[in-house]
N, C-alpha and C positions, 0 to 999 in steps of 0.2 A: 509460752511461746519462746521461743530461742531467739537470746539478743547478739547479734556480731557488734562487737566494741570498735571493729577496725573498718567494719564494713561502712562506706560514706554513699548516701544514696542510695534508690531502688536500685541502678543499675550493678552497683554494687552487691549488694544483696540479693540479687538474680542471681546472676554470677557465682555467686560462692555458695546459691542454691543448688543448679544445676551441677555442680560440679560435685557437691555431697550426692547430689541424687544419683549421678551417673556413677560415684565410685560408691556406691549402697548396689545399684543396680551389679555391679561386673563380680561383687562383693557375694552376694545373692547368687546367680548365675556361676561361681566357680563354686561355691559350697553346695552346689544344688546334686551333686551327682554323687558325693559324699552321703547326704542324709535319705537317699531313695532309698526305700527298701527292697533287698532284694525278688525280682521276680522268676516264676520258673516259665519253661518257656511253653507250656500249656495257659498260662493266665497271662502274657506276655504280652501287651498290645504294641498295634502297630503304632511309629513314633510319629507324632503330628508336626508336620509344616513346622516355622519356626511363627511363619505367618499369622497360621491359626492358630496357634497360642495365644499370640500378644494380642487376637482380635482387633486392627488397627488396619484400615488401608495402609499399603505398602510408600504412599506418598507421606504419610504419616508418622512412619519410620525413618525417613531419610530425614523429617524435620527434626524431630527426636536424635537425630545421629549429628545434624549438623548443628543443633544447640548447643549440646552436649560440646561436641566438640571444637566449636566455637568460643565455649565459656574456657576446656582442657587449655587451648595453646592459648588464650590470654592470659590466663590463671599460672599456665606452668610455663609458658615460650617453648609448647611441643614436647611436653615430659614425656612420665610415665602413663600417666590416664591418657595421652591425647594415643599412645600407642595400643594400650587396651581397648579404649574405645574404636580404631580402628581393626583392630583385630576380630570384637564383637559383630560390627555391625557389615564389615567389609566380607567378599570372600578373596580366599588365599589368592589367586590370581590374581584378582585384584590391587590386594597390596605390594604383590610382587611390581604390578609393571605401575602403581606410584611409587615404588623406591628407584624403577631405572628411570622413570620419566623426570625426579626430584633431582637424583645425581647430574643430567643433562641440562634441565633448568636453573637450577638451585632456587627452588621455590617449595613451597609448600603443595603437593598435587592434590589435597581434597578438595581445596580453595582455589588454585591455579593461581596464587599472589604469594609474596613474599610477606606482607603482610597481612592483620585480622581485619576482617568486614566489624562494621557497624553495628550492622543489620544486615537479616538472609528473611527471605519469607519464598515458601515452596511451593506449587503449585502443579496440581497432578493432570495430567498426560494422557497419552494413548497406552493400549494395553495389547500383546499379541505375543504368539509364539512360546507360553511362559514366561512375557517380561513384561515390565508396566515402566513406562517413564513418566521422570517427572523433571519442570524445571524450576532451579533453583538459583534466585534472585537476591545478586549481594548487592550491599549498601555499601559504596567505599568512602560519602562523604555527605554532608548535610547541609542545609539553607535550600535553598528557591532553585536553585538547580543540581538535586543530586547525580554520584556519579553509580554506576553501576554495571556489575556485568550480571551475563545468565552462565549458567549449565545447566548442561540434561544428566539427569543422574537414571542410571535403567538398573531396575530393581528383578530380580529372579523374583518371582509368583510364589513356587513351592517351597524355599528356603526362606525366603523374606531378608535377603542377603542384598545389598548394594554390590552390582557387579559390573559398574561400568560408571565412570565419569567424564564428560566431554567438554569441551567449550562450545 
């Protein structure tokens, strides 16, 4: 088993899990298109969801997106990974209108805070029109009266793309 020398506590070592896991994952995913063999287009099949790939309700991916990226900007204060991983999991429009809404805030727009949650735990929604929401509940502080906000987070069906974040 792999020992972190620097790592202090589990939360620690979450942390520096997810964050190996998520840059293995984007790691995976760019090398992937490299080692396909080529196809001709009589044996060609058609390309699958992003959704059905990962076999994963779509509420399931947004956890997965905001762990991830929860552990990126503790770990880096909004590096490199925190921007691949929204590049992954976001669509492009998406990121477009969190970089005007960031510029006008000066906040961080996947979280709607300037700074990192606690704790986020997700919880899945209604579903229609090819889109599934779901809401996502931050931890901003701990003891006997935590503080906390939500967002709706509405996920595309067919692409399995995060395409909308709200308060």
């Amino acid at each position: 088993m792999l020992q972190l020398r620097n790592a202090q506590g589990p939360r620690a070592r979450r942390l520096i899990g997810r964050t190996l896991l998520a840059s293995a994952l984007l790691t995976a995913v760019a090398a992937l298109p490299a080692a396909a063999a080529p196809q001709t287009p009589a044996t060609a099949a058609a390309p699958a969801p992003a959704r059905g790939e990962t076999g994963a309700p779509a509420y399931q991916q947004v956890a997965h997106f905001y762990g991830a990226y929860i552990d990126a900007v503790t770990a880096e204060n909004g590096g490199r990974l925190a921007t691949d991983l929204r590049n992954f999991y976001l669509t492009r429009q998406l990121c477009e209108q969190l970089n005007t809404w960031e510029q006008r805030n000066h906040a961080d727009g996947v979280l709607r805070a300037q700074n990192t949650p606690l704790a986020f735990r997700v919880t899945p929604g209604d579903s229609a029109a090819g889109h599934t929401w779901s809401t996502v509940r931050l931890t901003w502080s701990t003891g006997k009266h935590p503080t906390y906000s939500y967002l709706t987070v509405r996920s595309d069906l067919h692409t399995g793309k995060i395409s909308g974040i709200g308060d």
